[in-house]
MOPAC internal coordinates of N, CA, C and O (Angstrom, degrees):
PM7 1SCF
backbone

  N    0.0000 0     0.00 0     0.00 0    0    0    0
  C    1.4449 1     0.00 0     0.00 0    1    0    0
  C    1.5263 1   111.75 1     0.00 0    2    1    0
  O    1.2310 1   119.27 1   171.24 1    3    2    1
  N    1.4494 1   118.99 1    -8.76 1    3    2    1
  C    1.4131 1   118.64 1   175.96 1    5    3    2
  C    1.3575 1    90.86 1   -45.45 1    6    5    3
  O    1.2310 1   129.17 1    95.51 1    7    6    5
  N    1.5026 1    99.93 1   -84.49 1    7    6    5
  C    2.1550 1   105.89 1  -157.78 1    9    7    6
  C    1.6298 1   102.89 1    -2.80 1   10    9    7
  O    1.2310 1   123.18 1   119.37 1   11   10    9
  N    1.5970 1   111.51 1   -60.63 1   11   10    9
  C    1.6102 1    98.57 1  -152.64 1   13   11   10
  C    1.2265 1   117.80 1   -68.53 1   14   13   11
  O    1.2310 1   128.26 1   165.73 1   15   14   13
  N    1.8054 1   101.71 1   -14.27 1   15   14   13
  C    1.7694 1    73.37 1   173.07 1   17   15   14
  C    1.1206 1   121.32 1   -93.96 1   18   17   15
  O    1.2310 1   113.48 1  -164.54 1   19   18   17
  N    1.2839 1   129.94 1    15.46 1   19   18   17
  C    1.8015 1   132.58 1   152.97 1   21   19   18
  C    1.3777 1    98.88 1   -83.25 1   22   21   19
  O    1.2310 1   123.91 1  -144.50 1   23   22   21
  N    1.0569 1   110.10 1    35.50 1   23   22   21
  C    1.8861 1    92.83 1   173.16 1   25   23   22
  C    1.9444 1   143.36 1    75.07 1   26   25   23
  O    1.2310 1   136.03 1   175.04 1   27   26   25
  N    1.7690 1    86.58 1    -4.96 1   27   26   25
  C    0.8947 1   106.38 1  -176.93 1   29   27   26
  C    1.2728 1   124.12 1   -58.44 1   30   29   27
  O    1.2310 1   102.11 1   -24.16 1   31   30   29
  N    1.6594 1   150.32 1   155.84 1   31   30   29
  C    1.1482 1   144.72 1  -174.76 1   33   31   30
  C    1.5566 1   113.33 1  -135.04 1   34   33   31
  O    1.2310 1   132.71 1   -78.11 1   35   34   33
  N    1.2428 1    93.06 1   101.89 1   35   34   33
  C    1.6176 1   123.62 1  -175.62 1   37   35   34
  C    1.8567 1   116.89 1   -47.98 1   38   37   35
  O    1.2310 1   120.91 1   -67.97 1   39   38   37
  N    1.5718 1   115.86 1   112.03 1   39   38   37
  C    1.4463 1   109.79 1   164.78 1   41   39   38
  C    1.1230 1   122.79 1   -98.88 1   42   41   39
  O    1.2310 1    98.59 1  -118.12 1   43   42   41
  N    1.0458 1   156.00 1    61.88 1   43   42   41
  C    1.7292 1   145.73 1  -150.97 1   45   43   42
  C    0.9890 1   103.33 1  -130.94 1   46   45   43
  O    1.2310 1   124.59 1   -17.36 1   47   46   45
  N    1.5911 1   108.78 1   162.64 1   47   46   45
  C    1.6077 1   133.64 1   179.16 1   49   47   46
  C    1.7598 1    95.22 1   -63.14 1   50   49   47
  O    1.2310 1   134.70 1   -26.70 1   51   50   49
  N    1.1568 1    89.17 1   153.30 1   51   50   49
  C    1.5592 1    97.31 1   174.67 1   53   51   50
  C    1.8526 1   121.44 1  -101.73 1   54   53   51
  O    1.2310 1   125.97 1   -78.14 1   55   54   53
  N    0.8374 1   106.13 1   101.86 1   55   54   53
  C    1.7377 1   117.59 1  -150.26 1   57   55   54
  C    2.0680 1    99.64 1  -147.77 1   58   57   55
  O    1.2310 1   121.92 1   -12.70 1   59   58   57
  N    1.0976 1   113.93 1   167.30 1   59   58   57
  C    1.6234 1   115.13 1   156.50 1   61   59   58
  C    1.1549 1   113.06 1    52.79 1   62   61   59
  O    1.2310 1   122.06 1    62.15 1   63   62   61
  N    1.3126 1   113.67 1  -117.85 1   63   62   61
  C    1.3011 1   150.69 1  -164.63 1   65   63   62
  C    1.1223 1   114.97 1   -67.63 1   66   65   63
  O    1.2310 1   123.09 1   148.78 1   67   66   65
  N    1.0977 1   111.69 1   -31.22 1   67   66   65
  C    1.7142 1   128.42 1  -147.03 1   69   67   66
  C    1.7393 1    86.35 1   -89.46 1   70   69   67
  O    1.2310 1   108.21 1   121.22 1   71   70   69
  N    1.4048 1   139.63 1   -58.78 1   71   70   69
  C    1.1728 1   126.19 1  -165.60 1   73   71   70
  C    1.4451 1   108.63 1   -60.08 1   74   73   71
  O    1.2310 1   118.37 1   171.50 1   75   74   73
  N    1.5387 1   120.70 1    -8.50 1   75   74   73
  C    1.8268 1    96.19 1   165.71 1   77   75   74
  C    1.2298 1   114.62 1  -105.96 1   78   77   75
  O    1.2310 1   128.17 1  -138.51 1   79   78   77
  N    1.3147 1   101.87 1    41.49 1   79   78   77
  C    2.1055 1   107.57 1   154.34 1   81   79   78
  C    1.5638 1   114.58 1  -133.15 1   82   81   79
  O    1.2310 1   135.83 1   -28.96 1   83   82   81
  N    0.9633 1    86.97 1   151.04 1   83   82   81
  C    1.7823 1   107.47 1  -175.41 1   85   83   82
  C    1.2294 1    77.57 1   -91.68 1   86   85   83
  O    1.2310 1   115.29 1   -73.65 1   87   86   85
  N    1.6335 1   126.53 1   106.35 1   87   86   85
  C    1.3681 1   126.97 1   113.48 1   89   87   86
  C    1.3931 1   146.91 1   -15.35 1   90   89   87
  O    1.2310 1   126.17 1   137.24 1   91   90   89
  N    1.3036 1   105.75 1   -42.76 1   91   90   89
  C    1.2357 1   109.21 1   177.60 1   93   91   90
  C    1.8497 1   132.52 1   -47.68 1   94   93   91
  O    1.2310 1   119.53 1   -73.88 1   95   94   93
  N    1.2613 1   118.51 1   106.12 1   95   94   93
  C    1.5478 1   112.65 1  -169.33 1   97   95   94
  C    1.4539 1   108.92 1    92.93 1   98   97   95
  O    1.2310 1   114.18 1   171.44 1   99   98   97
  N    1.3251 1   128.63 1    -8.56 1   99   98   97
  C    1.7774 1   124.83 1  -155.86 1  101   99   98
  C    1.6768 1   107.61 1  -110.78 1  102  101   99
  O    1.2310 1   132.66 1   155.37 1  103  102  101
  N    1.1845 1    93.15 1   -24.63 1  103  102  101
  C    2.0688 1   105.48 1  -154.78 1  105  103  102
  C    1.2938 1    90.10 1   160.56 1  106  105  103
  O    1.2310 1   126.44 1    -6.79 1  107  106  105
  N    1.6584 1   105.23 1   173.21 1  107  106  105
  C    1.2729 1   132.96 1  -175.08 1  109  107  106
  C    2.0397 1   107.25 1  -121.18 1  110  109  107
  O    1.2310 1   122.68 1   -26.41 1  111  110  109
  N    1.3169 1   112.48 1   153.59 1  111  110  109
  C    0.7921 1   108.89 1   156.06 1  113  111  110
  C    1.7015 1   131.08 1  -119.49 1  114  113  111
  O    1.2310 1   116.50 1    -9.04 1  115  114  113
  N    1.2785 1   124.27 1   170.96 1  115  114  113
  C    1.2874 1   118.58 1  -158.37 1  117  115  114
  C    1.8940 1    98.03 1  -114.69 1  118  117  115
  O    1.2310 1   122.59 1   -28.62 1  119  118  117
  N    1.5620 1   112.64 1   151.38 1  119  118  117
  C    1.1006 1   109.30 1   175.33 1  121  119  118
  C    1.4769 1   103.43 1   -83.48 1  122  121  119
  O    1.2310 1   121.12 1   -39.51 1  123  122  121
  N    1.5708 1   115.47 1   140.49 1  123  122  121
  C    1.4931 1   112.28 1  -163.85 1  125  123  122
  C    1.8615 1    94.07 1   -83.03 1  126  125  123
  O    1.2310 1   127.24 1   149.06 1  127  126  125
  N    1.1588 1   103.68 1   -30.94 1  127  126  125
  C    1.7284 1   110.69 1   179.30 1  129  127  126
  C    1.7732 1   115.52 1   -58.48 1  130  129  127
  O    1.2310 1   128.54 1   171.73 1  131  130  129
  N    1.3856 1   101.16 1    -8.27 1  131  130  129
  C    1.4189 1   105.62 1  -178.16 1  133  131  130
  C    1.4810 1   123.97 1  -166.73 1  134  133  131
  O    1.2310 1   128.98 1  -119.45 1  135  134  133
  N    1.4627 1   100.30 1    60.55 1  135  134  133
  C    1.6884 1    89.49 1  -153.74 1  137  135  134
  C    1.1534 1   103.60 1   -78.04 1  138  137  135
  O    1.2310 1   118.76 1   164.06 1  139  138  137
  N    1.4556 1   119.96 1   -15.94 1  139  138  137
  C    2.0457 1    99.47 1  -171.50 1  141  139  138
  C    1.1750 1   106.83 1   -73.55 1  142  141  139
  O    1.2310 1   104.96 1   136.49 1  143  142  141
  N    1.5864 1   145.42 1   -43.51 1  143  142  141
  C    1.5435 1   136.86 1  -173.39 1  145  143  142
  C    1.7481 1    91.41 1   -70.51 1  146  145  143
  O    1.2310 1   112.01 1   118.84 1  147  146  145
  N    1.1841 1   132.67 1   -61.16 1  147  146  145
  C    1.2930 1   130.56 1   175.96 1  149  147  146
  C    1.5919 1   124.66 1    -8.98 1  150  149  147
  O    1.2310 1   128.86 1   113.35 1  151  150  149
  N    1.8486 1   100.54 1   -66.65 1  151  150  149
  C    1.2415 1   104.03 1   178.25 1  153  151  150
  C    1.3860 1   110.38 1   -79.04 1  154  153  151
  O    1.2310 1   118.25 1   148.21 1  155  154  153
  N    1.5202 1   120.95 1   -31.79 1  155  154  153
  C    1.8375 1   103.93 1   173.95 1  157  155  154
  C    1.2396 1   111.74 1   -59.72 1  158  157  155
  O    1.2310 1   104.86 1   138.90 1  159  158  157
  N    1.7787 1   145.59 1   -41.10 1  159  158  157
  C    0.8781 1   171.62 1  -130.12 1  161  159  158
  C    1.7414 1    86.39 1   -92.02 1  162  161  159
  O    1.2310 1   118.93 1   107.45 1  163  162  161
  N    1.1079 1   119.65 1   -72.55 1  163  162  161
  C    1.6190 1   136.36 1   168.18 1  165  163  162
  C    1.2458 1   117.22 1   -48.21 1  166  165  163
  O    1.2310 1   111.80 1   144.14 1  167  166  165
  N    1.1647 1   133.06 1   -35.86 1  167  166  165
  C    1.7304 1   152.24 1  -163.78 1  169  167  166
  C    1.6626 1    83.86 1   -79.30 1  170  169  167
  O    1.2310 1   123.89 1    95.59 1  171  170  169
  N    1.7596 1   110.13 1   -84.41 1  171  170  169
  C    1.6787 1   116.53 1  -170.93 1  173  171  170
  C    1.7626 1   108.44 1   -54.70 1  174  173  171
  O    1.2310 1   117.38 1   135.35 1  175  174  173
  N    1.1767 1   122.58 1   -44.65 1  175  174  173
  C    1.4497 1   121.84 1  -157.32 1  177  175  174
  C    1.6590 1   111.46 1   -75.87 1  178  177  175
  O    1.2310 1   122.55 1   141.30 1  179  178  177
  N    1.2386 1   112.72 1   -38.70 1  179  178  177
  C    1.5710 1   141.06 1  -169.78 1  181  179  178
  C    1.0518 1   130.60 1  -130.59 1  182  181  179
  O    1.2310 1   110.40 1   126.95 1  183  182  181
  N    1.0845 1   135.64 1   -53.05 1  183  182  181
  C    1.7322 1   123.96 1  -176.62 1  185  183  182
  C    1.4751 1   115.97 1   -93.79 1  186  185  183
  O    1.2310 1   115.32 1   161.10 1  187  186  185
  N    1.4407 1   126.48 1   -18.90 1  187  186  185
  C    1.3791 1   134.10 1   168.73 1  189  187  186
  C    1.4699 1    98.94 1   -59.34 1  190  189  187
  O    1.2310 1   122.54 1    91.00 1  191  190  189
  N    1.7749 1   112.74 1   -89.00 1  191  190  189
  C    1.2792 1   106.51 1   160.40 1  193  191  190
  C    1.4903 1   137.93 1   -20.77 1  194  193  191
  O    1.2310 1   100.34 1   166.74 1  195  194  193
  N    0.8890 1   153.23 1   -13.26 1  195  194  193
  C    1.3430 1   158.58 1  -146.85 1  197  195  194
  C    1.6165 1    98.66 1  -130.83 1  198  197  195
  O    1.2310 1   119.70 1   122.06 1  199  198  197
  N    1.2245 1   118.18 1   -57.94 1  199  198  197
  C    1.1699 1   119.84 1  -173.96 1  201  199  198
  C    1.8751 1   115.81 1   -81.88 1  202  201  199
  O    1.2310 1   125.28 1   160.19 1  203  202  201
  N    1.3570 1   107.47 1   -19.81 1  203  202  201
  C    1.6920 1   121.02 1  -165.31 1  205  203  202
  C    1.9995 1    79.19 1   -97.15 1  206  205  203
  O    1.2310 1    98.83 1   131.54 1  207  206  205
  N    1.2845 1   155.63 1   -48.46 1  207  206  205
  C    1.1768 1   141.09 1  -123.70 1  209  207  206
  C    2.0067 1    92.93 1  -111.57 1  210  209  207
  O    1.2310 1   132.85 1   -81.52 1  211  210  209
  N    1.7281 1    92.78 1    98.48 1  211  210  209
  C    1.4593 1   109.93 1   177.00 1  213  211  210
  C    1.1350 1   113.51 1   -68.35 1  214  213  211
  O    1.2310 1   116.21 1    -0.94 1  215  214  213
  N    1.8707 1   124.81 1   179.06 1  215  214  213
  C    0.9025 1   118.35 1  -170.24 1  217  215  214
  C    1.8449 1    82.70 1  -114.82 1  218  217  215
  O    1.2310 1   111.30 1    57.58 1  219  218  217
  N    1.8143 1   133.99 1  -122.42 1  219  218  217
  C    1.0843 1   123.37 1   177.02 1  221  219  218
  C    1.2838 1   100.17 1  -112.28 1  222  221  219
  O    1.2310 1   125.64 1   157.07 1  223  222  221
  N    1.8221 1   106.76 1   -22.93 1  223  222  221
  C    1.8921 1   101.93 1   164.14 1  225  223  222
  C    1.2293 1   107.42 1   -50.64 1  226  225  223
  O    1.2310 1   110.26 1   150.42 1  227  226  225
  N    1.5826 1   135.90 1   -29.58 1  227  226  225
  C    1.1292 1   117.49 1  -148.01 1  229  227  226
  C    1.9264 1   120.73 1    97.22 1  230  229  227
  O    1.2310 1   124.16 1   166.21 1  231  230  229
  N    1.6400 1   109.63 1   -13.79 1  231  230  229
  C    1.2397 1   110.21 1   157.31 1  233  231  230
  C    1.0735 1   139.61 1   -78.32 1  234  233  231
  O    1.2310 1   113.06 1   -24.99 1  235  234  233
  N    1.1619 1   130.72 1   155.01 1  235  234  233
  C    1.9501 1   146.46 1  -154.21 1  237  235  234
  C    1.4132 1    78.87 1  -102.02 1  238  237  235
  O    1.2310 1   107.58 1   -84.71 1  239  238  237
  N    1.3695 1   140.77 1    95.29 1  239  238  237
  C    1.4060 1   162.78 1   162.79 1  241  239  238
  C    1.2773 1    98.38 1   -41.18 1  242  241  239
  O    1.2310 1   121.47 1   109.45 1  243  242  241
  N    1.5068 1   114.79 1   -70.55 1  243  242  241
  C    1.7147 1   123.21 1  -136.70 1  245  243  242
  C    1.7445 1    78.81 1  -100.45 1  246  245  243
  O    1.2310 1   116.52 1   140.30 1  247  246  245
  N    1.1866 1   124.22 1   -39.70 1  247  246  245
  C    1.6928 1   103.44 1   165.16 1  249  247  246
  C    0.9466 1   154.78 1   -54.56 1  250  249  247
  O    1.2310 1   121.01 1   136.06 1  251  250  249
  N    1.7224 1   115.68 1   -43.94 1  251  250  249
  C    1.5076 1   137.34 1   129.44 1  253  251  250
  C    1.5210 1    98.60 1   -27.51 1  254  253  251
  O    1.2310 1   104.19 1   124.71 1  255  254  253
  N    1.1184 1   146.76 1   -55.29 1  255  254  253
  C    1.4734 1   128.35 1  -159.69 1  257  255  254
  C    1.1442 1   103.88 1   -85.30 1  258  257  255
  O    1.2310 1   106.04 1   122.71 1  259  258  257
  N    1.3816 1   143.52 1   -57.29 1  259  258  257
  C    1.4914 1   142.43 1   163.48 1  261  259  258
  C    1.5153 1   113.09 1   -46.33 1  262  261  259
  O    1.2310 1   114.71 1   175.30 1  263  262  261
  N    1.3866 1   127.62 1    -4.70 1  263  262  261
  C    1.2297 1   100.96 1   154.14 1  265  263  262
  C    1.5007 1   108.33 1  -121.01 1  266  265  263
  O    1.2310 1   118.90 1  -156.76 1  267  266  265
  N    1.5942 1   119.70 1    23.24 1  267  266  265
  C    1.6109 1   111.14 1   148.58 1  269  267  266
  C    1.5102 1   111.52 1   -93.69 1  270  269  267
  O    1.2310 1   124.66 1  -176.61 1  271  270  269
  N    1.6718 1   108.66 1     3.39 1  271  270  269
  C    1.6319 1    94.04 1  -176.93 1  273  271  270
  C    1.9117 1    88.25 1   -95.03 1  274  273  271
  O    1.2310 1   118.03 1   154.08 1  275  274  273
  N    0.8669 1   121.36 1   -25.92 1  275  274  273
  C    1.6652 1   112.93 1   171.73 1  277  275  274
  C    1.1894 1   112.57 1   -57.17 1  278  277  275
  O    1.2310 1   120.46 1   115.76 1  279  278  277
  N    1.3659 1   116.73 1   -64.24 1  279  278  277
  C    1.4038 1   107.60 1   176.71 1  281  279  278
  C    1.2582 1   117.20 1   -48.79 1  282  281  279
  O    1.2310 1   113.94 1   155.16 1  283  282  281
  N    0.7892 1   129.07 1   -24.84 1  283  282  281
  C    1.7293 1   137.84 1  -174.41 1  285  283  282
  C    1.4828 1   114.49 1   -77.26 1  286  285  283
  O    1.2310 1   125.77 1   122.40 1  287  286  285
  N    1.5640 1   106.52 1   -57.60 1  287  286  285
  C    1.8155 1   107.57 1   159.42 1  289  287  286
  C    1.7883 1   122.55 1   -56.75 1  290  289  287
  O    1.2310 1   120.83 1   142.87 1  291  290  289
  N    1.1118 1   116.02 1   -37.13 1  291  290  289
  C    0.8990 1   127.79 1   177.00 1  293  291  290
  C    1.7896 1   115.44 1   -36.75 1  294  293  291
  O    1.2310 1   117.34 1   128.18 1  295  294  293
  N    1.1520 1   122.66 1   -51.82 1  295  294  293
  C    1.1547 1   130.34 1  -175.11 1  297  295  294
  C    1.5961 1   106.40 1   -69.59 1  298  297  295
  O    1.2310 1   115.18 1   163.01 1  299  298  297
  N    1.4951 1   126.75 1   -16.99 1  299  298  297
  C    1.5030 1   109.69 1   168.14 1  301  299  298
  C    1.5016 1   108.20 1   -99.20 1  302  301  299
  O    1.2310 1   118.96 1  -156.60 1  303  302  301
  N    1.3286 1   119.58 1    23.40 1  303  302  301
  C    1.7009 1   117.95 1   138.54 1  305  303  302
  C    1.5356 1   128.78 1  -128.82 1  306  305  303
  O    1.2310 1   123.89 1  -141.08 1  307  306  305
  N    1.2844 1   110.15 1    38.92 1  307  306  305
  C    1.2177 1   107.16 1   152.92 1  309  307  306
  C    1.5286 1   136.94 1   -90.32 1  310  309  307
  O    1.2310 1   128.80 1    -1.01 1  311  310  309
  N    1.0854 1   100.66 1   178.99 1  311  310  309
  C    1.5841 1   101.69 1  -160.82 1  313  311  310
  C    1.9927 1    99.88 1   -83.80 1  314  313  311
  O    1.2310 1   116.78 1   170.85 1  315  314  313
  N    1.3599 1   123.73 1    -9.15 1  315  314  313
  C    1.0756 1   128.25 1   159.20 1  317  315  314
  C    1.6714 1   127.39 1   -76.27 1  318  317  315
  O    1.2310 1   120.08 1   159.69 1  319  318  317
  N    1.1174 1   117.45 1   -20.31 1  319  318  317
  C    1.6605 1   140.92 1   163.31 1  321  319  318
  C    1.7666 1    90.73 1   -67.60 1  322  321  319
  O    1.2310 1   128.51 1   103.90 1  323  322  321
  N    1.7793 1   101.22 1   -76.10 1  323  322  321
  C    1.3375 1    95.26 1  -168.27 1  325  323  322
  C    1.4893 1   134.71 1   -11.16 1  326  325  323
  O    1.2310 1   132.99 1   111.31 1  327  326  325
  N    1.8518 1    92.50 1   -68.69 1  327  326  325
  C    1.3966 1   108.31 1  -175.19 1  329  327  326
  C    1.2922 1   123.11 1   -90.14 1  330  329  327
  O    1.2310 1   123.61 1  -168.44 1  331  330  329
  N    1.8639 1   110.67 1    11.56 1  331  330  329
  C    1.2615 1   106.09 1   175.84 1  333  331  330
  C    2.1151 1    89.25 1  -101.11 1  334  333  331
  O    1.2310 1   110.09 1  -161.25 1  335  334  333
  N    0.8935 1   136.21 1    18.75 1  335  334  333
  C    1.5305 1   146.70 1  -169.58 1  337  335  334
  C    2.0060 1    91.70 1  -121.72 1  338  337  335
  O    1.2310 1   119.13 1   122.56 1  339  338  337
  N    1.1798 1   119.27 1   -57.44 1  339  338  337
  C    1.5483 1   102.95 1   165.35 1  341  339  338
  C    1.3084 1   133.38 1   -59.03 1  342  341  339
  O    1.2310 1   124.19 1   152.85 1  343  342  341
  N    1.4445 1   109.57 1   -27.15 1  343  342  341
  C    1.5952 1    99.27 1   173.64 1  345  343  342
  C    0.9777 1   134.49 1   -94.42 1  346  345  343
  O    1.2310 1   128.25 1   171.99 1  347  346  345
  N    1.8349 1   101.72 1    -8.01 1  347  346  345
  C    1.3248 1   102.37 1   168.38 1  349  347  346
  C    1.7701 1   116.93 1  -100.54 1  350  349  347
  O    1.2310 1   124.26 1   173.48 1  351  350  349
  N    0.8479 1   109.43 1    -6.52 1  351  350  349
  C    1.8405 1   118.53 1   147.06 1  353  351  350
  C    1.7431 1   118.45 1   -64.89 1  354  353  351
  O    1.2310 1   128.64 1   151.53 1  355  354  353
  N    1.1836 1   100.95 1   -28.47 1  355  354  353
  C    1.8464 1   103.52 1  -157.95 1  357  355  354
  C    1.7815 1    97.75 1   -95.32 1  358  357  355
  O    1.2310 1   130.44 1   133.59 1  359  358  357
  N    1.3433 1    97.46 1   -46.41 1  359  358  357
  C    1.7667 1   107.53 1  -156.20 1  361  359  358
  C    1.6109 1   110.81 1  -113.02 1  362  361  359
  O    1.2310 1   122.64 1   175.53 1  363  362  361
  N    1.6450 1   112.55 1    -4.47 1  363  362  361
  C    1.5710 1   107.28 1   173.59 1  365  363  362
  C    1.5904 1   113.41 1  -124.74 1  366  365  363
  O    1.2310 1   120.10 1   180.00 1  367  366  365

């Protein structure tokens, strides 16, 4: 979960971990039943597009924003959330 909070934008099988994030806007996930057409399927349909479609600066609009919505999720899995969620379970 580091990557996202540099902004990073997550491709992975969808398994574990992955069902306690809202995907939506952050990364994509992959069908684990089929990931190779999955991720090409994802590559041409969505993330090529997304990242190639400038604005007139020349900025990736909708990319820049999916990776301020990572950074943004990011902070309800850190390890500072964590232990601010144990002490107030443990000690209040």
């Amino acid at each position: 979960m580091k990557a996202i909070s540099n902004g990073v934008l997550n491709c992975t099988v969808h398994d574990g971990w992955t069902y306690e994030v809202d995907w939506e806007g952050i990364g994509w996930t992959l069908d684990p039943e089929n990931v190779a057409d999955s991720l090409y399927k994802l590559i041409e349909d969505d993330i090529a597009p997304s990242y190639y479609r400038r604005n007139e600066e020349g900025l990736p609009i909708e990319w820049i924003g999916r990776m301020r919505k990572s950074i943004e999720v990011s902070k309800k899995f850190s390890t500072k959330r964590m232990l601010e969620g144990y002490k107030k379970l443990l000690y209040c």
